[in-house]
C-alpha positions in Angstrom: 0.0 0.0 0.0 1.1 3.2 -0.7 0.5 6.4 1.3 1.7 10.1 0.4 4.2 11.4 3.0 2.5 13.5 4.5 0.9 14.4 7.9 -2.9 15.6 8.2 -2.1 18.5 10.1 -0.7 20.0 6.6 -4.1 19.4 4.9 -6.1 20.3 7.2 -7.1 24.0 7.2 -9.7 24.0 10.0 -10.6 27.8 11.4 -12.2 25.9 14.7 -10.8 24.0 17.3 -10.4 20.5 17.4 -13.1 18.9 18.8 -13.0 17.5 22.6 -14.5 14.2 23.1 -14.0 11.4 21.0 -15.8 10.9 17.7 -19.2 8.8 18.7 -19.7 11.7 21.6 -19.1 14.0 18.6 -21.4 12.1 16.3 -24.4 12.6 19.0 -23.7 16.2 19.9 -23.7 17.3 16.1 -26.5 15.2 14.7 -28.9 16.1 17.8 -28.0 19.4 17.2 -28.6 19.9 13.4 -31.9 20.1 11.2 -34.0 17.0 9.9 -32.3 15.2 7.2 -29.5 18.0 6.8 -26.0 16.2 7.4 -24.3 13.8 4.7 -22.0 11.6 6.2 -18.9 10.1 4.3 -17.7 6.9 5.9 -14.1 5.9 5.2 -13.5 3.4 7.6 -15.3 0.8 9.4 -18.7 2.0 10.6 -18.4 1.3 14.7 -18.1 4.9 16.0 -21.5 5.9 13.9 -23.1 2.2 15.1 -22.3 3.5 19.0 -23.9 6.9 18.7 -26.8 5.3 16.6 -27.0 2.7 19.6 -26.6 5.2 22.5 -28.6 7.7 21.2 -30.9 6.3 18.2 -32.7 9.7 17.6 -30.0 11.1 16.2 -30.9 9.2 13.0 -33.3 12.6 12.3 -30.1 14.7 11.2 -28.5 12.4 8.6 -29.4 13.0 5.2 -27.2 10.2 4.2 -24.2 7.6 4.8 -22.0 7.0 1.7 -19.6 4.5 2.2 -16.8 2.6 -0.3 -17.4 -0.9 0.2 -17.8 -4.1 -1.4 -16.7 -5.2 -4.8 -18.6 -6.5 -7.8 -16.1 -7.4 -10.3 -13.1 -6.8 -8.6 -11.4 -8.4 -6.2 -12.3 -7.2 -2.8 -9.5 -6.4 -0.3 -10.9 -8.6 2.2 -12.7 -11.6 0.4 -13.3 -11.6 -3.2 -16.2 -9.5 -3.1 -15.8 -7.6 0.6 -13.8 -4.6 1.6 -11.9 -4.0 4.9 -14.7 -1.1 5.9 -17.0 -3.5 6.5 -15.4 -6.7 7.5 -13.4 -5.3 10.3 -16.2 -4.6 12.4 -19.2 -6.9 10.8 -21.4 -6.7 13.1 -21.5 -2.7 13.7 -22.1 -2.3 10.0 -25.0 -4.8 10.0 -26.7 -2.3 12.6 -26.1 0.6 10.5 -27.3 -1.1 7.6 -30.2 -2.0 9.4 -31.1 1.5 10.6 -33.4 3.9 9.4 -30.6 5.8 7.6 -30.4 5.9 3.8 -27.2 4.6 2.6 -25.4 4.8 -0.8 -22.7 2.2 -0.9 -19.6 2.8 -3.9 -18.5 -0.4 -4.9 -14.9 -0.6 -5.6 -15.8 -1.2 -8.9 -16.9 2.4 -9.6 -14.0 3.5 -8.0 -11.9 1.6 -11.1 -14.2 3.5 -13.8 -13.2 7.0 -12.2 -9.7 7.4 -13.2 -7.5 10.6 -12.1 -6.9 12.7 -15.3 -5.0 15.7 -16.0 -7.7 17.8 -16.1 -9.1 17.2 -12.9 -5.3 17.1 -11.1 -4.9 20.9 -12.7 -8.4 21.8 -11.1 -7.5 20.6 -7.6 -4.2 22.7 -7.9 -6.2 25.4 -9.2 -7.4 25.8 -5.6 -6.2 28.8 -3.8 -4.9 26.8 -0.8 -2.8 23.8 0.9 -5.4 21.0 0.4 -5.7 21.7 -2.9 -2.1 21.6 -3.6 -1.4 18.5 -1.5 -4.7 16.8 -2.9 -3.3 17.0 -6.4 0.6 15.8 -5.7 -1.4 12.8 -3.7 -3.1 11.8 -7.0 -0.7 12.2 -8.7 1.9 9.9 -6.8 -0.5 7.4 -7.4 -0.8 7.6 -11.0 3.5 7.7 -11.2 3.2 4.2 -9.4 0.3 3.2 -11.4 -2.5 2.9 -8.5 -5.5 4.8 -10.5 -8.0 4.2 -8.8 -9.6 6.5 -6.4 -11.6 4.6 -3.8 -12.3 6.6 -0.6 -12.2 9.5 -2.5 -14.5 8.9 -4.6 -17.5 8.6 -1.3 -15.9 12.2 -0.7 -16.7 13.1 -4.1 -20.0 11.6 -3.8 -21.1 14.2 -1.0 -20.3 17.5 -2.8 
C-alpha cells in the first residue's frame, strides 16, 4: 500500500478548534443538534463509531441526510474476500446495525472507484485551488498515477457528497 508522506495537520485547514470528546460523543452532539435530514455523512472506515452513537442515542438518526460508504466489490477483487472490503469486515457486526437502521445509505462499490480514473484535467483543477489542500490533494493523485494505483476509492464517497 502506498501512502503520500505526508501528515494531516498539513491538509487540514480548519478555522475551529479541534473537537473534545472522541468521535461517537461527537457524532451525537452534532447530529442532535442539526436540522432534519441535513447532514451527509462520508464513511471511510469501518462504521463502529456511527453504530455507538446510533445505539446510545438512536434519535440522532433525524439529522443524517445520508451515509456514503466505499465498500464491497462486484467485479473486482475485494481487499478482504473476493467481493468484501476492509470497511466493513473489520467490524461486521456494527455495519449490519447501521445497515439495518433507518438511515439511507449509498454504498460505492470498488468497482466504480476503477471507472473514475485521475486525469489531468481534474489534477490541474485541484491545484487550481487557492490553498494547501488543494495543492497537497493533487501531488497525492498524482503519486499514485506515477506508481500506477489509479484508482480513487475513498475518494471517490468524498466526491459523492459534494
Amino acid at each position: 500500500m502506498l501512502h503520500a508522506p505526508i501528515y494531516f495537520a498539513e491538509v487540514f485547514e480548519s478555522r475551529q478548534p479541534w473537537a473534545l470528546g472522541n468521535a461517537v460523543k461527537y457524532l451525537i452532539g452534532t447530529l442532535a443538534s442539526t436540522k432534519p435530514k441535513s447532514m451527509t455523512i462520508a464513511r471511510l472506515e469501518p462504521q463502529t463509531n456511527l453504530a455507538l452513537a446510533l445505539i446510545q442515542h438512536p434519535e440522532i438518526a433525524q439529522g443524517i441526510r445520508e451515509v456514503v460508504m466505499m465498500s464491497g466489490a462486484h467485479l473486482n477483487c475485494g481487499n478482504i474476500t473476493t467481493i468484501a472490503r476492509f470497511n466493513v469486515c473489520a467490524d461486521p457486526h456494527v455495519s449490519d446495525m447501521v445497515f439495518k437502521s433507518s438511515v439511507p445509505i449509498t454504498v460505492i462499490p470498488l468497482d466504480v472507484t476503477h471507472k473514475m480514473l485521475p486525469s489531468s484535467e481534474r489534477i490541474a483543477c485541484l491545484r487550481k485551488i487557492d490553498n494547501q489542500a488543494g495543492k497537497i490533494a493533487a501531488d497525492i493523485i498524482d503519486m499514485y498515477v506515477e506508481h500506477d494505483i489509479i484508482s480513487s476509492m475513498d475518494c471517490l464517497a468524498v466526491r459523492y457528497t459534494m
